[in-house]
N, C-alpha and C positions, 0 to 999 in steps of 0.2 A: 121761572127757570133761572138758575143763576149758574154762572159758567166763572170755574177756577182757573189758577196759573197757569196755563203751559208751561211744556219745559221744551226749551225748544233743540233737545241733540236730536240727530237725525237717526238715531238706535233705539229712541221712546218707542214705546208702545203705549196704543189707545186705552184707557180703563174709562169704563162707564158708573155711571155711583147715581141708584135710581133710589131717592129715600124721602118721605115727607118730613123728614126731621131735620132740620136747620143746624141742630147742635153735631149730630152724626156727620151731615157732609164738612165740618171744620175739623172733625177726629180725622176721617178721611183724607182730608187736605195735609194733617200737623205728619201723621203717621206715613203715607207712600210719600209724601214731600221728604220726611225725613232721610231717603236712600242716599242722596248726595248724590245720586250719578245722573242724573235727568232720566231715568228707569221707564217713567211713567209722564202721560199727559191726561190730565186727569177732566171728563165732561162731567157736569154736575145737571142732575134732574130731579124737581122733587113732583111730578106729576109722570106716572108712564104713558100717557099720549106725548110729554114731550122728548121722552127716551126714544119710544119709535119712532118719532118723528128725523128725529138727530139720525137714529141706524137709518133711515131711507134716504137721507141726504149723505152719509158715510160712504155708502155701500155705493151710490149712484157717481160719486169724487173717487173713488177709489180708495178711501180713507177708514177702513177696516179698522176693527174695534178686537182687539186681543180678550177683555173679559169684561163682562159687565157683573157688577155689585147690585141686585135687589130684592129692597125688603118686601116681604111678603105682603104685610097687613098696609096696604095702601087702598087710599080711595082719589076718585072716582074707580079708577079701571088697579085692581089689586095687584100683589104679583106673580101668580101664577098665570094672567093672560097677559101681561107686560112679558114676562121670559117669554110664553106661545111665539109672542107677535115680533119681539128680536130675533127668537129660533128662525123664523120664517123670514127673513129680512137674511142673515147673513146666519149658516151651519155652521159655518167654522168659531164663531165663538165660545168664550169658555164662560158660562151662566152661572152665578153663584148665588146663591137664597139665603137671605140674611134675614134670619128668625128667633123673636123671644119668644115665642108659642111653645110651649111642652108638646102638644100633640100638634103633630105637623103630617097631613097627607102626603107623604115622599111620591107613593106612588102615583097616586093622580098628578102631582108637579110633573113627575118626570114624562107622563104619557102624554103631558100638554108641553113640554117644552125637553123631550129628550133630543140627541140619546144619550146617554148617562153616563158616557165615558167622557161627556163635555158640559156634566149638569154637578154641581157642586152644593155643598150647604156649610153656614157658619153660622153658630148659634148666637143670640145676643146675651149679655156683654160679653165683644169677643174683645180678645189683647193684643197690643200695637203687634209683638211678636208672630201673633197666629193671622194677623191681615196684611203684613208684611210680606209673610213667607209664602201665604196662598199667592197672595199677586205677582209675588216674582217666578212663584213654580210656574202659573199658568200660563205667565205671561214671556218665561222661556220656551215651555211647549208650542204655543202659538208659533214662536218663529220656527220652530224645529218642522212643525207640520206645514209651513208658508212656504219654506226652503224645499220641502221634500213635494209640496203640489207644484210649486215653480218646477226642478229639476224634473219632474213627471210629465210636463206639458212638455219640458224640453226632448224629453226622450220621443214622447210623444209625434214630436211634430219633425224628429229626427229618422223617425219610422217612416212616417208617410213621404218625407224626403227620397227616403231609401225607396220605396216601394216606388217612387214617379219617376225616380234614375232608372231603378230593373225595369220597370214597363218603357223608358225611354229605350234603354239600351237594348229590351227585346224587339222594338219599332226598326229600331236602326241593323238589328240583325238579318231580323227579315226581309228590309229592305238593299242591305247589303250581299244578301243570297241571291234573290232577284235580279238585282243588277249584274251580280257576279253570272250567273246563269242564263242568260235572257239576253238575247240581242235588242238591244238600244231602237233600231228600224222597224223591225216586224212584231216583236216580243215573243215571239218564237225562243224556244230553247237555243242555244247559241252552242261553237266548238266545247267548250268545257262541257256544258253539260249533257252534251252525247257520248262525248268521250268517257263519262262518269257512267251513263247509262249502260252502253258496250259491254265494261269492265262489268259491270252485275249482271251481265247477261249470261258476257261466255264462262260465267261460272253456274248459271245455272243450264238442268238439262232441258233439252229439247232442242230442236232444231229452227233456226231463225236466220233472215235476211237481215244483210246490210248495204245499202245502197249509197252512190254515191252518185247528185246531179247537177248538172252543169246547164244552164241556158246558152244556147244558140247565139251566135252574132250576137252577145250582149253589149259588149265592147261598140257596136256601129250605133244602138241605141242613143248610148252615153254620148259618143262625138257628135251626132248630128242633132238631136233634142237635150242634150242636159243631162248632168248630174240630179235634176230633181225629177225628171222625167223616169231615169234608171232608176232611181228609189223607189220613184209609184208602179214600175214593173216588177222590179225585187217583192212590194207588197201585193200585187197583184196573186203573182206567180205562186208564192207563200199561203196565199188563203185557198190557192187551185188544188194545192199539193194536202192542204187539210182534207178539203173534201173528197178526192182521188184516192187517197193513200187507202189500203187496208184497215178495217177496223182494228184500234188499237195502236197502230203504228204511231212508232214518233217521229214526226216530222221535226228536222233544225237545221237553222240557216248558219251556216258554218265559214262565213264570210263570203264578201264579193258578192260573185252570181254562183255560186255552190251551196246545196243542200243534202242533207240527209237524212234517211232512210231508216228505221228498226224496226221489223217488225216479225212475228214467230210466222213460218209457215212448213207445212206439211211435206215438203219435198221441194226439188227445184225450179221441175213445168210450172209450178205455182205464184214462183215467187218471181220468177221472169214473167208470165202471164200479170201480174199483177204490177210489177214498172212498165211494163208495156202499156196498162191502163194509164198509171199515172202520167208518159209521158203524152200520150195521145191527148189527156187532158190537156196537158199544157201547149201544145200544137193548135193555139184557136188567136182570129184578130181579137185584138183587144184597143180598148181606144186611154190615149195616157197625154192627157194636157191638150185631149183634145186632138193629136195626130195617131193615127192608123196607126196599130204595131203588129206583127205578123210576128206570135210568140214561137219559140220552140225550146227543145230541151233532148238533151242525151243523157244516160244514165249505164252505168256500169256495177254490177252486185258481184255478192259470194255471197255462198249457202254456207254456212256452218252448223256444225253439231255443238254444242253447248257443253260446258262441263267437262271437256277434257283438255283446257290447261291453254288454250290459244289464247296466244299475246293478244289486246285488243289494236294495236297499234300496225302489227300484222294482217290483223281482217281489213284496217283502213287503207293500208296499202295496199292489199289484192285489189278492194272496190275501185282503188284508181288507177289501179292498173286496167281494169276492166272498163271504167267511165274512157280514157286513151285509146282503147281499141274502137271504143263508139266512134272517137269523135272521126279515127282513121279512116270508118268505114261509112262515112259519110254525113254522120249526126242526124239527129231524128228516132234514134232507135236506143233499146237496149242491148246489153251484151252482159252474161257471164261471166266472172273468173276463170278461168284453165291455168295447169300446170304450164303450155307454153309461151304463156305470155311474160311469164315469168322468169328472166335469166339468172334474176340474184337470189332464186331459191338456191340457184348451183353454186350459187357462188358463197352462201352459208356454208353449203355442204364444206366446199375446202376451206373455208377460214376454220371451221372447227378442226379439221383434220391436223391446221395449221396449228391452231390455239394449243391443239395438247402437248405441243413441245416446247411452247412459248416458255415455262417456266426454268426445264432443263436448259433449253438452247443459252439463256440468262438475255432474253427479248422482253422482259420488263421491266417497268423504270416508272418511280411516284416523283410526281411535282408535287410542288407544297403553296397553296395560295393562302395570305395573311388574312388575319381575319383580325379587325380593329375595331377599337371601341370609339363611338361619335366626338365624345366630349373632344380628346386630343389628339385621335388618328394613332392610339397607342394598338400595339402588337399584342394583342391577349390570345392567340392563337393559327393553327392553320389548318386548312384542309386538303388532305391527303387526295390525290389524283393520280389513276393508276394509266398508263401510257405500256400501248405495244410499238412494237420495233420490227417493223417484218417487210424484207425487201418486196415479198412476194403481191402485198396489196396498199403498198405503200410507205413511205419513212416510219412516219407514225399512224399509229390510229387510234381512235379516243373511247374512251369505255360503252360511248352507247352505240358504238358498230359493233362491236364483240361480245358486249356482256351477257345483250338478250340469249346469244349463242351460248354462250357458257352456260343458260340460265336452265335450259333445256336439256341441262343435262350434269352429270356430279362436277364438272370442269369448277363450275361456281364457287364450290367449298375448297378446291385445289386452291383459285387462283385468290379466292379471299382472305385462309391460313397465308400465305404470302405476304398479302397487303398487309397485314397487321400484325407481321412477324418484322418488317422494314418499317413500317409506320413504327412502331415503338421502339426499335434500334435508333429513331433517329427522333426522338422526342428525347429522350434520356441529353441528347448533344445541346438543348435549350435551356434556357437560364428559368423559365417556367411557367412557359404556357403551352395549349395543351392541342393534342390531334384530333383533329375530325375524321373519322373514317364512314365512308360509306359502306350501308351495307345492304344489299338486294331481297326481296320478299319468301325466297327460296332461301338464303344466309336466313334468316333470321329465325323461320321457321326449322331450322335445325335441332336434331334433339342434343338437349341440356347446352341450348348455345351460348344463358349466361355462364354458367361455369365453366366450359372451354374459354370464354373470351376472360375470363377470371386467371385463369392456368396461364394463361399466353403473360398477363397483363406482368403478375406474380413471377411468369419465370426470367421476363424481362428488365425485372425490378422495375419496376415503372409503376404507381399508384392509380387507383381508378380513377379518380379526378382530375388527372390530366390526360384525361380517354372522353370525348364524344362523340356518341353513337350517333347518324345520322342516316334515318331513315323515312322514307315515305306514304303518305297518308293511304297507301292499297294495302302497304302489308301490314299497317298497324290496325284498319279499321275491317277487317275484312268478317267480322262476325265471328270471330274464335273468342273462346278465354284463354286459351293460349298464351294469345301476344300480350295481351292486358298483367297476365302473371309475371311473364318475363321479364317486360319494360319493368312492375314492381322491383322483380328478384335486382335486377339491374341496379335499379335506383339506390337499393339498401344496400348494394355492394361499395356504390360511391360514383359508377358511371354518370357522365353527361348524357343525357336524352334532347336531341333535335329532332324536330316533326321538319323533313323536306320538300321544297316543290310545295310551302301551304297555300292552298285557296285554288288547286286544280283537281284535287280529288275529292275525295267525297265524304270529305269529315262534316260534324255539327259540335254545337256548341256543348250539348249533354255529351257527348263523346271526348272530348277535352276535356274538358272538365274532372272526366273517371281516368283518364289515362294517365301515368306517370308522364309528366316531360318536364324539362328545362327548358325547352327552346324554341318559339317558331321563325322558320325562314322564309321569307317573301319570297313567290317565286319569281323569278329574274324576269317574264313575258308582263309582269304590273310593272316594275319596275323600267324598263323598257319603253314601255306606253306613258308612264305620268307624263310628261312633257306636253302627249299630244291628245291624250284620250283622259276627260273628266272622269270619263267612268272607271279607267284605271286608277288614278289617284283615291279617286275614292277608297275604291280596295283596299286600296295601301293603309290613307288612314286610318279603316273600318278595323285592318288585321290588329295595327299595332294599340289601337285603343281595347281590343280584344285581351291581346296580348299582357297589357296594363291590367285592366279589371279582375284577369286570372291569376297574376304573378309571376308571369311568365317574360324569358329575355324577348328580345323580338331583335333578328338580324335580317337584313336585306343583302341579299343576290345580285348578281350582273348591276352591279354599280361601277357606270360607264363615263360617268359625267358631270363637270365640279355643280351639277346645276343639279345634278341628281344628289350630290351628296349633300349640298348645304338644304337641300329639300326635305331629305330624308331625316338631317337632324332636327331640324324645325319641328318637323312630325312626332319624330321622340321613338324612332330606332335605335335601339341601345349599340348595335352592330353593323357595321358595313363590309363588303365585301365586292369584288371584281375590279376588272380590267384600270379603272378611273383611277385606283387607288393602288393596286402592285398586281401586274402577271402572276399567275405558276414560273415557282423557279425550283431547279433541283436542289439535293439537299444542302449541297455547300453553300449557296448563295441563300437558304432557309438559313442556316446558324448564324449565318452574317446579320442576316436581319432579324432573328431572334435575338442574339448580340443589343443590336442596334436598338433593338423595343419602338421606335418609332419611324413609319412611311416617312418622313420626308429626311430623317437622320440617315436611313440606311441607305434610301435613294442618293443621297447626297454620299455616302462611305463606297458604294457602289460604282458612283464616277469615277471617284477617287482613286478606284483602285485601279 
């Protein structure tokens, strides 16, 4: 075995040169030596046991052989089982058969040492010319095919990258639903997710309880045994109200010592018969760290019919209106809904009577709260708030005493042509950022509502782009294509889409994902809690890395607090918003600080003035 030059550039490629002729391997050496560019590093064999030999020590270094040169008529071992036995050592090489035979078996060569788009032949005497240009052809191809299996394994192993982030990030969803949903204590379904439940109730038909229950002397538990004593009755209590409840029924612990009740039943004797059982359940000693507990519980329901349009927030409040009558009448027991327990049913009645003249009378009035971007607290926006004026129940009142009322009836459409006839009269007065208007489940579902809000947008000269829509996760996710078309029609009009209130209703991730939006906002109750509740912050993170992955902005709510905002930016809210950072101001004190583009410049212009 005799072993030639190296060249040593680091852009050689390996050539193998398998020949029992002494004089050929120095043609070898005069002719690819001749390239001048160090091309080639050339191995010389003149027996092919020492060729395979060489490839199994190549291939094992990582030292791949771009083409190997051999003649056919060799002995001991010929070359048609020398290619075999390279082919099988490394595929990727390029084999070329160097033959003065006139009859030459191609095919049998190739079926022992294919496949043929990497098996070559040069006939002898071949010219510097024709073994120059073969070596350098093949030995380009090599790296073109090195280049493109590297780049393939990169793709490769960029796929399975991807696929262990989507399987991450669907871990972290799941477990961010959970937690969102689930009381931390019991793992009971918690306030959100009864409150989600409700809402798909009283839209469907049938007739179903809701209950609201309250434990007895909870409060004497806690002072005299402990806080961890109260927790082991909370879960006591919790597993009693499993077994008790109606089949079917959802049980959720809805904080504190308060739980609740869903469940469908037949009438009302029934569904009072049936908290009567539950609470009787709960009326038994139990033993919690070991000291006697003498449990009880009151409960207060309403029966409701299904599918005719009851607010779910309504039915909550009968039930506790009803759970108060218990506790009045001496606890231990259940109690009903009725009409007279109820005084601010009467008192709806005249606020609508009121509302309808709210508009004439000129008893309304929009605040404009900033809405700033994390980086430098800059002013990219505000959101419109609509404020009554009515001596009759008070200075002011805020849209969620009134609106449900308006909601119940066309007052809605009255009073939100309004809002967005003043919301864009006073966007036009800013240097260029844009309005947020809220708009309620009944608004949205209006017919042709993008194109009225198009008409409105156009006849106020004001562009859809400094328009965003901001709406909440009931009216957009409620099962229509409807909404789904709209938000499109919207989108391609030029509107902002905001999803409001996100992570209390009842969206998923395949739901987002098909909906047109711009924008998720945190709702202000995560916000609120990070400080003190992990499971809050959690949220928070979970929404805005949501938020990220979709391409979607992500703004937070009721930001109260500099601990809350530098929190918030750390996390990678693109948006902040409330109290922490600027009030609702009317509109003049809005141009000021549209003016001004920055919280702490306008606060500062504001003194000033």
């Amino acid at each position: 075995m005799k072993q030639g030059p190296d060249e040593s550039s680091a852009e050689a490629v390996r050539v193998m040169v398998v020949d029992d002729d002494a004089v050929l391997h120095d043609c070898y050496r005069r002719i690819l030596g001749s390239a001048g560019d160090g091309s080639f590093r050339l191995f010389h064999a003149e027996r092919g046991g020492d060729a395979v030999a060489e490839a199994k020590r190549a291939a094992m270094a990582g030292e791949d052989y771009a083409v190997a040169f051999v003649d056919l008529n060799m002995a001991p071992m010929n070359g048609r089982e020398t290619a075999r036995r390279l082919r099988r050592i490394d595929p990727a090489t390029n084999i070329v058969i160097v033959t003065g035979a006139g009859d030459v078996p191609l095919a049998e060569i190739a079926r022992a040492a294919g496949p043929v788009d990497r098996l070559f032949f040069i006939a002898k005497p071949f010219s510097a010319t024709e073994l120059l240009q073969t070596a350098s052809a093949l030995a380009a191809r090599w790296r073109r095919d090195r280049d493109m299996a590297v780049t393939h394994r990169q793709l490769l192993a960029q796929v399975a990258l991807l696929q262990e982030q989507k399987a991450e990030l669907a871990a972290n969803e799941s477990r961010a639903v959970h937690t969102a949903f689930h009381d931390s204590l019991t793992d009971a379904p918690n306030r959100l997710a009864f409150q989600r439940a409700l809402e798909e109730r009283t839209r469907a038909p049938g007739t179903f309880a809701t209950a609201m229950i309250d434990l007895d002397r909870f409060k004497r538990v806690n002072d005299t045994l402990g806080h961890l004593a109260g927790d082991a009755l909370i879960r006591e209590i919790c597993a009693i109200l499993h077994r008790a409840a109606p089949a079917g029924a959802l049980v959720a612990r809805l904080g504190g010592d308060e739980f609740g009740l869903l469940f469908d039943t037949p009438d009302d004797a029934t569904a009072v018969a049936a908290c009567e059982t539950v609470i009787a359940a709960c009326s038994v000693p139990l033993q919690v760290y070991g000291h006697g507990v003498q449990a009880g519980a009151s409960a207060g329901l309403v029966v409701v019919e299904g599918g005719d349009g009851r607010e779910p927030i309504d039915v909550i409040r009968r039930a506790d209106l009803a759970l108060n009558e218990a506790k009045r009448q001496g606890r231990g027991i259940a109690r009903r809904f009725d009409e007279t327990m109820d005084d601010s049913i009467r008192l709806r009645r005249r606020m609508e009577r009121r509302l309808i003249r709210a508009i004439p009378d000129q008893a309304l009035s929009l605040v404009y709260q900033p809405i700033v971007a994390k980086a430098d607290l800059e002013i990219v926006g505000f959101e419109a708030l609509l404020r009554w004026h009515s001596e009759d129940f008070g200075a002011t009142i805020g849209p969620a005493e009134f609106l449900p009322i308006a909601e119940e009836s066309n007052l809605i459409h009255e009073l939100g042509d309004w809002v967005v006839t003043e919301a864009l009269g006073r966007v036009k007065e800013w240097p260029g950022q844009y309005v947020s208007i809220n708009f309620t489940p009944r608004q949205f579902h209006r017919h042709q509502f993008a194109q009225r809000l198009l008409d409105q947008t156009g006849a106020a000269g004001v562009t859809p782009g400094r328009v965003q829509i901001e709406i909440t996760e009931r009216a957009i996710f409620d099962g229509t294509g409807q909404v789904a078309d709209t938000l499109h029609s919207l989108r391609q009009m030029g509107f902002r889409v905001a999803l409001d209130d996100f992570g209390t209703g009842y969206s998923s991730l395949y739901n987002i994902r098909t909906i047109a939006l711009d924008c998720l906002k945190i709702d202000r109750s995560f916000i609120d809690g990070m400080g003190r509740d992990r499971e809050a912050a959690a949220i928070v993170h979970s929404i805005i890395q949501l938020g990220r992955a979709l391409g979607l902005d992500v703004a937070a709510e009721g930001v109260e607090t500099d601990v809350q905002i530098q929190a918030l930016r750390i996390a990678g809210a693109q948006y902040l918003q409330g109290f922490g950072l600027c009030r609702p101001v009317d509109a003049a004190r809005a141009r000021m600080l549209a003016g001004a583009r920055f919280v702490g410049a306008a606060a500062d212009e504001l003194r000033a003035g």
